[in-house]
C-alpha positions in Angstrom: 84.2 122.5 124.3 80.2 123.4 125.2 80.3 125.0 121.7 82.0 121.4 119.8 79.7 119.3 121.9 76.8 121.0 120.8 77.5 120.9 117.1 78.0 117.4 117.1 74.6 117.1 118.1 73.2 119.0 115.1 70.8 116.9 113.1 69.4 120.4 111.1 70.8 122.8 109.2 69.7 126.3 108.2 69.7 126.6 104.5 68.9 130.9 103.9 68.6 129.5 100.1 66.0 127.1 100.2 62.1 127.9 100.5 59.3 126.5 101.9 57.0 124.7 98.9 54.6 127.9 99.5 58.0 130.5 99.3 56.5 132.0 102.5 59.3 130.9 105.4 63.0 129.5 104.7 62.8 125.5 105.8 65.1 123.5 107.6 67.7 121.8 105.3 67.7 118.1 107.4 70.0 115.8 107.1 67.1 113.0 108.1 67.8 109.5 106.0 71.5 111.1 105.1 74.6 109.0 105.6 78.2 110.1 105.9 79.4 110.3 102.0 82.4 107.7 101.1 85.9 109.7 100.1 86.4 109.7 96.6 89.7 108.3 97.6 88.3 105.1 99.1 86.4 102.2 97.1 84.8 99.4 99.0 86.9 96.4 98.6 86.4 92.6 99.2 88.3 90.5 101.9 90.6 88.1 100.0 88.5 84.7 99.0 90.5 82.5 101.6 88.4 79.2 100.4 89.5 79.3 97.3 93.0 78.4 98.2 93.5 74.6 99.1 92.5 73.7 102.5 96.2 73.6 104.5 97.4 77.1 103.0 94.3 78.4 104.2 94.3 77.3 107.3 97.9 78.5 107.5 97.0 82.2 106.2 94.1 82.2 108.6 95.8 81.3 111.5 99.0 83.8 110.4 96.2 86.9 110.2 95.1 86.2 113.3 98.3 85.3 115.3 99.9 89.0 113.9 96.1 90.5 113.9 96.7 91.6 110.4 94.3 91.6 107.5 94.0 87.9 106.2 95.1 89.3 102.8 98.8 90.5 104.0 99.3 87.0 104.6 97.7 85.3 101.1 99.4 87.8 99.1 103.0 87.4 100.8 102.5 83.5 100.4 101.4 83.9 96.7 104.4 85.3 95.8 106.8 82.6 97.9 105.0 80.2 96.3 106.2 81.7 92.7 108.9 82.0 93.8 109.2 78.9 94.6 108.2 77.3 91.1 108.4 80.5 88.9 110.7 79.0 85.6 110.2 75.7 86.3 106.9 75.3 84.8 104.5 77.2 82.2 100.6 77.1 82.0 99.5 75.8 78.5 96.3 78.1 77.0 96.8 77.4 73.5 99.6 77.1 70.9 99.8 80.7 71.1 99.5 81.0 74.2 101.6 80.8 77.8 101.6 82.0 81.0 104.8 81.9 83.5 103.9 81.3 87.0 106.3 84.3 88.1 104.1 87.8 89.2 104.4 91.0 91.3 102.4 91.2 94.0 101.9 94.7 95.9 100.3 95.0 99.3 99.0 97.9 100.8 98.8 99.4 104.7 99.9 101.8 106.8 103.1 102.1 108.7 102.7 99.8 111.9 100.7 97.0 110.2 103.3 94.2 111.2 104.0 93.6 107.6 107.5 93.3 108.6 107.4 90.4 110.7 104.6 88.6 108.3 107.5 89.3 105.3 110.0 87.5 107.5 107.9 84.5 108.2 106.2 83.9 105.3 109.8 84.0 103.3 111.7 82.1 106.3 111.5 78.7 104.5 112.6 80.0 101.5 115.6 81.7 103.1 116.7 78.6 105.3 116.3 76.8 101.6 118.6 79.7 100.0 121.5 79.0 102.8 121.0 75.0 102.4 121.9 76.1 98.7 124.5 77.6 99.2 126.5 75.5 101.7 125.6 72.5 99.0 127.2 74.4 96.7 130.2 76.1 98.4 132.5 73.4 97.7 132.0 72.6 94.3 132.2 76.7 93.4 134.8 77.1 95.3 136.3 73.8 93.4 135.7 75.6 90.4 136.9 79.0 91.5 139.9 77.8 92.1 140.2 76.0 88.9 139.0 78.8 87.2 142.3 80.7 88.6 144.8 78.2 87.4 143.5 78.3 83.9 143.7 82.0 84.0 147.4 82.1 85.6 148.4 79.9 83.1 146.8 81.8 80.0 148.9 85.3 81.8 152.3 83.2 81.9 151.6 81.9 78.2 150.8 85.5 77.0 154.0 86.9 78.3 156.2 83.7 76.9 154.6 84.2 73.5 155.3 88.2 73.7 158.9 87.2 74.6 159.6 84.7 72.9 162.1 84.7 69.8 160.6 83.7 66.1 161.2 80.5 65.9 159.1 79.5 69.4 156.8 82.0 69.4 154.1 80.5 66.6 154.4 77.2 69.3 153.7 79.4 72.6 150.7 81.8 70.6 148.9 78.2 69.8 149.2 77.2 73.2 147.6 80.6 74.4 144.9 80.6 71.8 143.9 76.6 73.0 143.9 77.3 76.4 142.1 81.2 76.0 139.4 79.1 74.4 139.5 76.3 77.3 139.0 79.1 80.1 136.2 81.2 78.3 134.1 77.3 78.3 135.1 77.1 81.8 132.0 78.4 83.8 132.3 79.0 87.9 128.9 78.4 89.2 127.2 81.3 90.6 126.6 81.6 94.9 122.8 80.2 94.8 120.3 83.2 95.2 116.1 83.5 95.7 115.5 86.4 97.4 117.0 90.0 96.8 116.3 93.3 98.5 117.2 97.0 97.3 118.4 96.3 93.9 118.4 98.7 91.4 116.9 97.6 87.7 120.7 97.3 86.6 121.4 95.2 89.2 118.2 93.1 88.7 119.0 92.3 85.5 122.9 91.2 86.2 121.3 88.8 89.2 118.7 87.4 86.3 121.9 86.8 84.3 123.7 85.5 86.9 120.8 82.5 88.3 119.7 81.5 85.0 116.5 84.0 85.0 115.2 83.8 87.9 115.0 85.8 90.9 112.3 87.4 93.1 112.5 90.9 94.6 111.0 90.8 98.4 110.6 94.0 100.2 108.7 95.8 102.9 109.3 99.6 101.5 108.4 101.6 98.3 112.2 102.1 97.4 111.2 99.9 94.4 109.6 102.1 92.6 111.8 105.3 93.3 114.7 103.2 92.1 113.4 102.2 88.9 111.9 105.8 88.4 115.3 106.7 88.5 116.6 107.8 91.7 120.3 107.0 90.8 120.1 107.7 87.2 119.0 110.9 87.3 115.2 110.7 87.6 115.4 108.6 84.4 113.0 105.6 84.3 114.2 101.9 84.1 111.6 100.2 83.3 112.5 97.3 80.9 113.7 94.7 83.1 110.9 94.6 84.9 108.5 94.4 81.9 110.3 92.2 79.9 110.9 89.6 83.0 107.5 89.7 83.6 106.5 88.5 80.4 109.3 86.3 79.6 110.6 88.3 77.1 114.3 88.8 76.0 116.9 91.0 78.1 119.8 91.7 75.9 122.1 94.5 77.9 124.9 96.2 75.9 126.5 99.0 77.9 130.7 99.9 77.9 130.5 100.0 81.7 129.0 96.5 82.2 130.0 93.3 80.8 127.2 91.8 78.0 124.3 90.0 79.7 122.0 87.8 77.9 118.6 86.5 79.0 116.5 83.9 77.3 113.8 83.2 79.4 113.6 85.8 82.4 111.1 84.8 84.7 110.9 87.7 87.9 108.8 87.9 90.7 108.4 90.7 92.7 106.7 90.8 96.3 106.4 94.2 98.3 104.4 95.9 101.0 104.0 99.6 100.7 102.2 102.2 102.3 99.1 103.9 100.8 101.3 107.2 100.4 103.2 105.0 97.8 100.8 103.9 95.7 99.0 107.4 95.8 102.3 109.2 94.2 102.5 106.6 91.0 100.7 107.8 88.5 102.8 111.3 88.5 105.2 109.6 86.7 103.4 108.8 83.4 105.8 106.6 82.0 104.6 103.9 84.8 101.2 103.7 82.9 102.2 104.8 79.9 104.3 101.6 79.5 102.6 99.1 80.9 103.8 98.9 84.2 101.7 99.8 86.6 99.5 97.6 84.9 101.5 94.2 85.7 100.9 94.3 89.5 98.1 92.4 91.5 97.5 94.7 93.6 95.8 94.0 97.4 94.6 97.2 99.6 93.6 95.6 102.8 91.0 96.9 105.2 93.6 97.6 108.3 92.8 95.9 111.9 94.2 98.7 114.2 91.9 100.0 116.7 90.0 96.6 116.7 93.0 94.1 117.5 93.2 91.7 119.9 95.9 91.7 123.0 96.8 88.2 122.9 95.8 86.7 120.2 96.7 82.7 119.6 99.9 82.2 118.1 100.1 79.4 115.0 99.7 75.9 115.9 103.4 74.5 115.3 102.2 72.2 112.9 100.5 74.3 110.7 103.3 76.2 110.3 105.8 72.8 110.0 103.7 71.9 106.9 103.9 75.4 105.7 107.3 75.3 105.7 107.8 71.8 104.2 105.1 71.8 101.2 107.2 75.3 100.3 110.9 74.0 100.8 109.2 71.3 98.6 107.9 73.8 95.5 111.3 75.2 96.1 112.9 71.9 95.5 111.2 71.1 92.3 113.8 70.9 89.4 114.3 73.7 87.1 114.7 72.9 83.4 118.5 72.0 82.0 118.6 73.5 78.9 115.2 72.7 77.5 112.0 75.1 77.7 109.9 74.7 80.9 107.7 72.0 80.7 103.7 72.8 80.1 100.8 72.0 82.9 97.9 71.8 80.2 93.9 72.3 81.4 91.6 70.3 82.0 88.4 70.6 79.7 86.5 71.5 82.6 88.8 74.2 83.6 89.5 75.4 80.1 86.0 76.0 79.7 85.6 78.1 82.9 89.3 79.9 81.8 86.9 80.9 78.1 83.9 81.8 79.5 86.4 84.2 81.8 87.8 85.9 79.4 84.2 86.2 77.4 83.3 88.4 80.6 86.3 90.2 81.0 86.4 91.3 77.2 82.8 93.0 77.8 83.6 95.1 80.8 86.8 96.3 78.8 84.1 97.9 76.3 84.0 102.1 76.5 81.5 102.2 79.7 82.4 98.6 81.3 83.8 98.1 84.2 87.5 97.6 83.2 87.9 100.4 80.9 89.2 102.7 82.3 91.7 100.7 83.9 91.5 98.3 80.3 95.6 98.5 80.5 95.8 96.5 83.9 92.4 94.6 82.5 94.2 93.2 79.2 96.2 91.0 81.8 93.8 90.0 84.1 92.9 86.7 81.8 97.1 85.8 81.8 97.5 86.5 85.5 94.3 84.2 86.6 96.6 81.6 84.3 99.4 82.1 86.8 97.5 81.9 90.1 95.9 78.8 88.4 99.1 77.4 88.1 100.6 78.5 91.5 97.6 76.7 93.0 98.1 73.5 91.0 101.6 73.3 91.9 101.2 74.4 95.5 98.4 70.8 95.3 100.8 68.9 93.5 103.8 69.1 95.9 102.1 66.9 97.8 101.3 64.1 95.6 103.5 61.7 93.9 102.7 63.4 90.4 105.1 66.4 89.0 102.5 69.9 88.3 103.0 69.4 84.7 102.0 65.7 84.8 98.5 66.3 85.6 96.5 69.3 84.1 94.5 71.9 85.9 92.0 71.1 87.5 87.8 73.0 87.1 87.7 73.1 90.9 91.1 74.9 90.4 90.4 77.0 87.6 87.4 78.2 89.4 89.3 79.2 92.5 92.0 81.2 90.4 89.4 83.2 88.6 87.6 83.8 92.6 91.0 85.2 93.3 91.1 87.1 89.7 87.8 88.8 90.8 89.1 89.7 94.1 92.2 91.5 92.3 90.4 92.9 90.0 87.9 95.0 92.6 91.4 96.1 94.5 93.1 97.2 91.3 89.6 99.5 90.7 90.6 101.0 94.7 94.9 101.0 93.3 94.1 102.9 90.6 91.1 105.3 91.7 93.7 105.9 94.9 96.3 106.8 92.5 94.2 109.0 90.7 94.1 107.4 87.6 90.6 107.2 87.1 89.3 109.8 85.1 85.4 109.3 86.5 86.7 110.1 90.0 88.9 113.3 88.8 85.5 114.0 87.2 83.7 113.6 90.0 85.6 115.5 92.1 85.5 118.7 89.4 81.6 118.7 89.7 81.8 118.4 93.5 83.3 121.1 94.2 81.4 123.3 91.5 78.3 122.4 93.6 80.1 123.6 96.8 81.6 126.7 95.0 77.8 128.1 94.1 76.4 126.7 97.9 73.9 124.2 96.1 71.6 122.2 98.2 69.5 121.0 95.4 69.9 121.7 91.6 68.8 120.9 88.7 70.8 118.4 85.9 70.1 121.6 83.4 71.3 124.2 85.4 74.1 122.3 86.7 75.7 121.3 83.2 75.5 125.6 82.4 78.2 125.3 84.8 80.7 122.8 83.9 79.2 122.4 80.2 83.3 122.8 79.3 84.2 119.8 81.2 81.3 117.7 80.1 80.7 117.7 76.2 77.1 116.2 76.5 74.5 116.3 79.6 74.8 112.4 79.0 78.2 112.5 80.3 77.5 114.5 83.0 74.3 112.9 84.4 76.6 109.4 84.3 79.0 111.1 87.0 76.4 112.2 88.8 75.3 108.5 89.6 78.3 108.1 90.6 77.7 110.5 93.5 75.0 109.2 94.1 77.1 105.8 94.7 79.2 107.8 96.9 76.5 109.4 99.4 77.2 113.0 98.0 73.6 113.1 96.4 70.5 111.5 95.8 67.6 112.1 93.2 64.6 113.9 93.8 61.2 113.1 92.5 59.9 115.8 89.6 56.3 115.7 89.0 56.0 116.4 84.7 54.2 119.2 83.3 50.9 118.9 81.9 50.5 120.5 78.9 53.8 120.9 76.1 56.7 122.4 76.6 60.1 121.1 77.4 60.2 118.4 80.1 61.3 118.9 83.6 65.2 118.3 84.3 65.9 115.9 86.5 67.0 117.2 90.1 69.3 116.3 92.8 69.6 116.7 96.7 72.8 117.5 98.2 74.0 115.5 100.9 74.4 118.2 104.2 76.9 115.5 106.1 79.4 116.4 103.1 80.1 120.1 103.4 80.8 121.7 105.9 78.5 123.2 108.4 79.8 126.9 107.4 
């Protein structure tokens, strides 16, 4: 204990490498001006943009973070996706004539295990599921109406078969017409479906038979990473099954043809899936290649809050009960908005105003996909940032527009609008940076990491950019390259640049050099 006390006092090092400027006596090797470095694991992220949601659901998020002490983006991101799923298919953002965006997404949050996201999930949703059984006992009597109906036909259409089969010559052409009118009367007949929103632990096969079975739309809610291991293939032998989740992202087609299920077809699928998961979840997703390879892992808006254990309070104040009554009645009033009857979902067009922020957007998001921008090493998840800022654009407009008289798709978006869905695009765009680098996906951090521990493998505590490329020169095919990753450890606290003086005279100029950070090794 004397010993551990005494090395956390240590503010100097002893270096046996590294000479005094007159190579007389060995210096000290201080860690003076040093900071602890940041884990190439973890990337600085912003706290969701709460003001750029209208006024009342901020005020309801905020007063949800702090009544659960959770991170103020559990809460945004859980009400996001109620919120499409609450008008997901019933209206479509208008970008051009090439161009719509659904208001369905997946959503992904990310904390540890005993973060309350459990009890947020059940809130946040409750509205919706109180809406789902109000459903449902509307529509018990006329299904069951039909059910029943439904049976007749079909009793009738056995007894007819069998008269027909039975029957002699002269009646049978009578009894087969009869069978053939009324086989054609039951396969118009449709039973309406039990009413669902919300499903849980559903396998890709069964997502796509409850897309078939609700007209296209469905949302997936869960507080567990099963998702993924499902649709990576747990019960189809570690076979990925990824299309219904693409293609109901997008809108596209489902067509399912398999002997051991009956035919579905899907015109307009419209999915939205909300999940909280914890980091270990996330970290193991980019093993399996076909998530990125395919497109994904890019589809997610992903959130990685900053957690509040260790700092929360004991008795926080609970959410004022109206706050939480007009929660519950502006979303049971998205919810009630009516879906489309055979038509295409009608268009919410923008405003000039906002289609001029939307353009000058997607003017800065198309430079940092460039080789070297910001975005391109993630430019897969980056090619849908413009469409998804569409979609939380349009959530926002119709989350405002419940409370007027108007429809969402009678007015158009607003600038003020537009302006707060890009302020939320920004903030998803930093945490999709933190997804993927946790993941491992980013090939400047697996770089980085590879020159890190080359320095620590030859005991460096300064080096040259020369003499350092001699050693990982068959990572690296230029000095360029490498001196690019070495900024980034410079980013991270693992170095920092030393001033060279030049050479008078010719010759080759001096390389540039680099301090190691002592806080990062270990003091062995």
């Amino acid at each position: 204990m004397t010993i551990a006390k005494a090395v956390e006092g240590v503010t100097e090092f002893y270096s046996p490498g590294h000479r005094s400027a007159d190579d007389s006596v060995y210096s000290v090797y201080s860690v003076y001006g040093w900071e602890t470095p940041q884990p190439f694991e973890s990337v600085d992220v912003p706290t969701f943009p709460v003001d750029a949601l209208p006024p009342e659901l901020a005020e309801y998020v905020a007063q949800e973070a702090e009544a659960k002490q959770v991170p103020v983006d559990l809460p945004v991101c859980l009400s996001l996706g109620a919120i499409a799923t609450a008008t997901a298919g019933k209206c479509r953002v208008f970008i051009n004539e090439e161009w719509e965006e659904p208001l369905n997404n997946f959503f992904v949050c990310v904390l540890p295990s005993g973060e309350r996201k459990s009890p947020e999930v059940r809130e946040i949703f409750r509205p919706l599921e109180e809406f789902e059984k109000e459903l449902v006992a509307a529509k018990t009597p006329e299904i069951m109406r039909c059910q029943t109906e439904w049976d007749i036909l079909d009793k009738r259409l056995q007894s007819l078969k069998t008269i027909a089969a039975k029957a002699n010559p002269t009646e049978r052409i009578s009894a087969e017409a009869d069978a053939r009118e009324l086989s054609t009367e039951l396969a118009q007949f449709k039973v309406p479906p039990v009413p669902c929103l919300l499903a849980d632990d559903a396998t890709p096969e069964a997502v796509a038979g409850l897309l078939a079975e609700q007209g296209g739309r469905i949302s997936i809610v869960s507080t567990e990473g099963g998702i993924f291991e499902m649709i990576a293939g747990r019960y189809s032998d570690k076979v990925p099954n990824l299309d219904v989740y693409l293609k109901a992202y997008s809108g596209d087609t489902i067509r399912v043809h398999r002997r051991s299920r009956p035919r579905e077809f899907i015109a307009d699928p419209c999915l939205t899936v909300v999940i909280t998961v914890q980091p270990d979840v996330i970290h193991d997703l980019a093993s399996n290649h076909s998530f990125r390879g395919r497109g994904f892992l890019a589809r997610w808006s992903y959130s990685l809050p900053t957690s509040r254990v260790g700092f929360r309070k004991n008795n926080p104040p609970p959410v004022q009960p109206q706050v939480r009554a007009h929660w519950r009645e502006m979303l049971k009033g998205a919810a009630s908005l009516p879906y489309p009857v055979e038509t295409k979902p009608p268009q919410i067009f923008l405003s000039p105003e906002a289609k001029d922020l939307f353009h000058m957007f997607r003017s800065e998001v198309e430079i940092k996909l460039r080789p070297g921008g910001e975005l391109y090493d993630i430019a897969d998840w980056g090619n849908k940032l413009c469409g998804n800022v569409a979609r939380y654009a349009g959530l926002l407009h119709s989350w405002i527009s419940v409370s007027q008289p108007d429809r969402p798709w009678e007015t158009p978006i607003t600038g003020e609008t537009m302006a707060n869905a890009i302020a939320i695009g920004n903030y998803f765009e930093e945490h999709a940076k933190a997804a993927f680098a946790s993941m491992g996906a980013d090939p400047r951090l697996a770089s980085a990491k590879k020159v890190w521990a080359a320095i620590v493998r030859h005991d460096m505590t300064e080096f040259s950019v020369r003499d350092l490329y001699q050693l990982v020169r068959r990572t690296f095919k230029t000095v360029a390259d490498l001196e690019t990753i070495l900024g980034l450890l410079v980013e991270f606290g693992y170095l920092r640049g030393v001033i060279v003086s030049k050479q008078e005279g010719p010759g080759q100029s001096p390389s540039p050099r680099y301090e190691v950070n002592p806080l990062a090794r270990t003091q062995n």
